[in-house]
C-alpha positions as CSV (number, residue, x, y, z in Angstrom):
1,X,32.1,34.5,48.5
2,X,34.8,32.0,46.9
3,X,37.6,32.9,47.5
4,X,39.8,32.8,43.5
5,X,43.1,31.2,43.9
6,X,46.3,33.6,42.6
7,X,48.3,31.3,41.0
8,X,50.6,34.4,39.6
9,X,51.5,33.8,43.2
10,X,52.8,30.1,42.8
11,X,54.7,30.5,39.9
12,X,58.0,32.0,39.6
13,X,59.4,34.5,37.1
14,X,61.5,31.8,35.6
15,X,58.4,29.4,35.1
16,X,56.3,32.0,33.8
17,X,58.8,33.0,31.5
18,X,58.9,29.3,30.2
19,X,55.1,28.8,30.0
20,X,55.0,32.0,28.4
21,X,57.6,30.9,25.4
22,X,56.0,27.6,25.1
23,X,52.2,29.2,24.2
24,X,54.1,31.4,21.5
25,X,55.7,27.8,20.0
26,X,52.3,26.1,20.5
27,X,50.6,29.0,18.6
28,X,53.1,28.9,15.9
29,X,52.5,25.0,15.4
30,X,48.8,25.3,14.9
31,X,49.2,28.0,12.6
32,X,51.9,26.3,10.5
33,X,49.4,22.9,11.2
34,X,46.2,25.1,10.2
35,X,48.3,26.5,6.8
36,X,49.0,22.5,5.9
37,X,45.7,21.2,6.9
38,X,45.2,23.8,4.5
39,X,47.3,23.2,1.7
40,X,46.8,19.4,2.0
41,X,42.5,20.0,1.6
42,X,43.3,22.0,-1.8
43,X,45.4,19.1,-3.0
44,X,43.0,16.9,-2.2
45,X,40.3,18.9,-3.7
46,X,42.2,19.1,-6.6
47,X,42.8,15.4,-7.2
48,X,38.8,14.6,-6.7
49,X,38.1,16.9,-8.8
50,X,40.8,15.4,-11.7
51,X,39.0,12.4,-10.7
52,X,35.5,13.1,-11.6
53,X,34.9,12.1,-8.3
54,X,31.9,14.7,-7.1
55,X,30.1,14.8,-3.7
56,X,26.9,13.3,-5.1
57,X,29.0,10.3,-6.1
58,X,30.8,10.6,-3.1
59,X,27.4,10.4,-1.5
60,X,26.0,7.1,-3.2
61,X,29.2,5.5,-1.7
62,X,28.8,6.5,1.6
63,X,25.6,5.2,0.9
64,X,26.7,1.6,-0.4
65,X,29.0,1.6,2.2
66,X,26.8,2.0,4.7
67,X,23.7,-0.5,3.4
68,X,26.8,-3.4,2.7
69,X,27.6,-2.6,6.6
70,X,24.2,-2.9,7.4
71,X,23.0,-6.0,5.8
72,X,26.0,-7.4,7.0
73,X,24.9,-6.5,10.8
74,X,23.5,-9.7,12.4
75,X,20.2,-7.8,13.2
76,X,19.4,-7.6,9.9
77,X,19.8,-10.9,9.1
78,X,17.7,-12.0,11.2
79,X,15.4,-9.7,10.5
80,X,15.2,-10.6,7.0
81,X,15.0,-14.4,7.8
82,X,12.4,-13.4,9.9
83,X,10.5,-11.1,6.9
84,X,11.1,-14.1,4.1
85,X,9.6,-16.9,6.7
86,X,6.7,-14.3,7.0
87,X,6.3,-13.7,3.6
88,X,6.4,-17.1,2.7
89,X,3.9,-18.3,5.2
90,X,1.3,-15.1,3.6
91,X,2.3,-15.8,0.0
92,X,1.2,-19.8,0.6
93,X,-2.0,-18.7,2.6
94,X,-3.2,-16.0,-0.4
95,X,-2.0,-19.1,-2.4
96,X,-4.8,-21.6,-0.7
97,X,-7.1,-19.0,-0.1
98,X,-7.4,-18.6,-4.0
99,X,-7.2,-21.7,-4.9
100,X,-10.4,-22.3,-2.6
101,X,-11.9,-19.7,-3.8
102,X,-11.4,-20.4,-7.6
103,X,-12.6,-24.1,-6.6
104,X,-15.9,-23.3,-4.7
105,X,-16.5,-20.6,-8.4
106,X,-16.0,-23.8,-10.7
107,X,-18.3,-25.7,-8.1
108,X,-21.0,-22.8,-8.1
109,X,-20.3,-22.7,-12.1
110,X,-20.7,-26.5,-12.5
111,X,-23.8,-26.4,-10.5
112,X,-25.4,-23.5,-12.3
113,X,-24.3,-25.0,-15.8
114,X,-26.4,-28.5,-14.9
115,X,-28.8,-26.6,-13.2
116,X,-30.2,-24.7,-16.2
117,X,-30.0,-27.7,-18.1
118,X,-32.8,-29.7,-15.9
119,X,-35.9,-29.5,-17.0
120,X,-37.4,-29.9,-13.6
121,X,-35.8,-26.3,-12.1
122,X,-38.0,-24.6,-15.4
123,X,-41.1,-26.2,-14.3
124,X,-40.4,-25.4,-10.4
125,X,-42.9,-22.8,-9.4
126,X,-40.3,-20.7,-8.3
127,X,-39.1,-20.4,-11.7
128,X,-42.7,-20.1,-12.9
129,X,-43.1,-17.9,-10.8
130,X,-40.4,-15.5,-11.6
131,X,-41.2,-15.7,-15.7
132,X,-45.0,-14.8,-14.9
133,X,-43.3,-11.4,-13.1
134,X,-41.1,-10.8,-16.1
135,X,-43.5,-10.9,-18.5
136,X,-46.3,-9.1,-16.6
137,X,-43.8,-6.0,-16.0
138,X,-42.5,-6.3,-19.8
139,X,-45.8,-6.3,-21.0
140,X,-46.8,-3.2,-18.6
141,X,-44.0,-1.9,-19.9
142,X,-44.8,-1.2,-23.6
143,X,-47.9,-0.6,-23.3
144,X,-47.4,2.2,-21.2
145,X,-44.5,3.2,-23.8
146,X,-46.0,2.0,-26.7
147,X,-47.1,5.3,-29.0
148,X,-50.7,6.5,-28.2
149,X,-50.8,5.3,-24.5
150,X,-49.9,8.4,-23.8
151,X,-47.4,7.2,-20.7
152,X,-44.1,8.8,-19.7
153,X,-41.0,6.6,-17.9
154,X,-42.0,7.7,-14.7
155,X,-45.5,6.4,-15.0
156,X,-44.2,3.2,-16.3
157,X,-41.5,2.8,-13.4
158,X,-44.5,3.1,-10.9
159,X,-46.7,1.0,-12.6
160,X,-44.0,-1.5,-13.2
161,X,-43.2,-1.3,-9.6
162,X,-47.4,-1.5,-8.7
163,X,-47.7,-5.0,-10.4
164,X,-44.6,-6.3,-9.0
165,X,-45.8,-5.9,-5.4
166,X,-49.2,-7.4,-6.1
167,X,-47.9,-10.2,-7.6
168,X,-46.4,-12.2,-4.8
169,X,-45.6,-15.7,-4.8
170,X,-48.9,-17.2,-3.4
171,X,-50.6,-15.0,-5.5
172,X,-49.1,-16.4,-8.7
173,X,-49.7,-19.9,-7.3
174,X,-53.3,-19.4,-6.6
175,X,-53.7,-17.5,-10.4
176,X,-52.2,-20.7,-12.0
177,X,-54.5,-23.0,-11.2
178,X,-57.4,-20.6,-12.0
179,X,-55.6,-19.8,-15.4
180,X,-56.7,-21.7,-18.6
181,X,-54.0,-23.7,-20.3
């Protein structure tokens, strides 16, 4: 085992003595030091408080402090000169991307607009094609609704739905011609 070291031993009476006398003074001092520390966090308790000065206030200027020190840090700004070149970069790209987008609608609208006006698109079978099936289904339609028939809305889906696979494009165009004018 270790041996412990006597340092009674080492020290004289006289030194003890001294060492001794000086704890008692350095006692004293912190407890005169504690009793001011003391007195002095009454006072200035006292004087926030004639101040309207309260923690949460006290708070949101820690708070200030600290986000002035920060923004003043040199990370930040370059981080934020970083975050605005991004932004701006994004901002101008949403900015073309709708302006692309709102010109290909106007194209698309212009198109559609002088579309409909040509008489050649209603005489395209295509077209034809797709008024024949709208009428077909409306006319299926009431008179499986009409009073009397007897029909209920499911029997008119399905027989909506029935015609609508039969008449297929080639079938249409081979009716036409065979159709009286």
């Amino acid at each position: 085992m270790v041996s412990e070291v006597d340092l009674n031993n080492s020290v004289t009476d006289e030194e003890r003595e001294e060492m001794t006398n000086e704890l008692i003074k350095l006692e004293e001092e912190i407890a005169t030091l504690r009793q001011v520390l003391a007195s002095k966090e009454k006072r200035h308790s006292d004087l926030k408080q004639k101040l309207g000065i309260t923690p949460l206030s006290e708070l949101r200027q820690n708070f200030t402090r600290s986000w002035n020190d920060m923004q003043s840090s040199t990370v930040y700004k370059k981080t934020s000169e970083t975050l605005s070149t991004a932004g701006q970069k994004t901002s101008a790209a949403f900015n073309n991307l709708g302006t692309a987008i709102t010109r290909k609608f106007g194209d698309m609208s212009y198109s559609i607009r002088h579309s409909m006006s040509m008489p050649a698109m209603r005489n395209s079978p295509s077209f034809k094609s797709f008024e024949e099936k709208v009428e077909t289904t409306v006319s299926t339609i009431k008179s499986k609704v009409s009073p009397g028939a007897g029909g209920n809305f499911e029997e008119v889906l399905s027989s909506a739905a029935n015609a609508s696979s039969q008449d297929t494009p080639t079938n249409n165009l081979s009716e036409a011609g065979e159709r009286p004018c």
